[in-house]
N, C-alpha and C positions, 0 to 999 in steps of 0.2 A: 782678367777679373771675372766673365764669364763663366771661364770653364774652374776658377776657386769657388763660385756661389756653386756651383755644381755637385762641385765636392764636396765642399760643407754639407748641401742637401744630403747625399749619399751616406754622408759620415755619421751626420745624423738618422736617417732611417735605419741605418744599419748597428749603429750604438748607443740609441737614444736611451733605454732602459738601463744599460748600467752609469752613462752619463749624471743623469740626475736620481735616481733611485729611487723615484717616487714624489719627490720636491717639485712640485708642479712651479714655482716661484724660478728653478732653476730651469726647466725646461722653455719656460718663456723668455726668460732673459739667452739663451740658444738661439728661439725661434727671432727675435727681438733683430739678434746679430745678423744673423741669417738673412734679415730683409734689408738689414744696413749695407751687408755686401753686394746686394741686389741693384739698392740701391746707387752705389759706388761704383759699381760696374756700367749700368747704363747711363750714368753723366760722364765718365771716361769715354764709353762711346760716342757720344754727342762732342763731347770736347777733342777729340780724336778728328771730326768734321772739320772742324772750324779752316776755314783758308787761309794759310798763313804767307801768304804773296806778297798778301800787300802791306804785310807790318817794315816798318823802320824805326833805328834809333830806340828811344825811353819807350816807344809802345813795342818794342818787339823785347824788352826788359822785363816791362809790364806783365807781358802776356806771358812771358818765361815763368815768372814767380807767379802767376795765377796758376798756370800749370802745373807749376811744383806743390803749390797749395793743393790738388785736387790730386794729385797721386800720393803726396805724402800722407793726406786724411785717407785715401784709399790703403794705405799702409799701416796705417791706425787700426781703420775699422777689421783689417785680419784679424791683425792683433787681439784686440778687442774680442773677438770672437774665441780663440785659445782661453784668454788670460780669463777677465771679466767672470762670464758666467763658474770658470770651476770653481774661484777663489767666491763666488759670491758677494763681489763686490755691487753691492746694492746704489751707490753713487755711482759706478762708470766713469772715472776721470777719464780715461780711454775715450770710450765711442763720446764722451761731451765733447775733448778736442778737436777729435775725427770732424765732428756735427760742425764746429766754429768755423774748423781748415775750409770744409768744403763750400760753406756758407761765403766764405771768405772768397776763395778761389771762385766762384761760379761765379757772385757777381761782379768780380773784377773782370773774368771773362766777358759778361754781357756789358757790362760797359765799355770797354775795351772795341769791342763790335759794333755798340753803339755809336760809338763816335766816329769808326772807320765808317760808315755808312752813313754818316752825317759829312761826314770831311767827300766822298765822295760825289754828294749830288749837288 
C-alpha cells in the first residue's frame, strides 16, 4: 500500500495537467484520494503489528473479519482513486464505503485488543 500511495504521487506529478485539464474540483478530488491511500496504507501498517498469539476461537474469527474489513476498504479506496475523480463522481459512493469498512475494521480491531489486554491482567 506504500509503495501504491507512491505511485499514485508519481502518476500524478507526472500526468496531472492532462488529468483534469484545468478543473481544479477535479484535481482535488485526485489529491483528496491520494491522502485516502496514505491514509489506508499506514493503518495496514499498524494493523500488520498487532500480536496475533494470543487470539482463540470467535476472537481470532473476530479479528479475521476486522482484518478483512481494513484491507477490503484498502481495496476500495484504489479503486476509488482510478474510478471517482475521472467520472467526476461528486458523491463518491466508493471512497464513502472504503471510509465505513475501515471505520468498521479499526474499531473492531481495538476492541478486539482491548479486551485481550483486559482478559490478561
Amino acid at each position: 500500500m506504500v509503495l501504491l500511495f507512491l505511485a499514485t504521487g508519481a502518476y500524478m506529478i507526472f500526468s496531472f495537467p492532462e488529468l483534469y485539464s484545468g478543473r481544479e474540483e477535479v484535481r482535488m478530488m485526485f489529491r483528496a484520494s491520494h491522502i485516502y491511500l496514505l491514509f489506508a496504507a499506514l493503518i495496514n501498517l499498524m494493523a500488520a503489528n498487532v500480536r496475533t498469539s494470543d487470539r482463540k476461537g470467535k476472537h481470532d474469527l473476530a479479528f479475521n473479519l476486522s482484518s478483512g474489513l481494513i484491507i477490503g476498504s484498502t481495496i476500495l479506496f484504489a479503486v476509488a482513486f482510478w474510478v471517482e475523480p475521472v467520472v467526476y463522481a461528486i458523491h463518491r459512493p466508493i471512497t464513502f464505503w472504503a471510509v465505513v469498512s475501515m471505520f468498521v475494521g479499526v474499531l473492531a480491531h481495538t476492541a478486539i485488543g482491548l479486551w485481550q489486554s483486559r482478559r490478561k491482567a
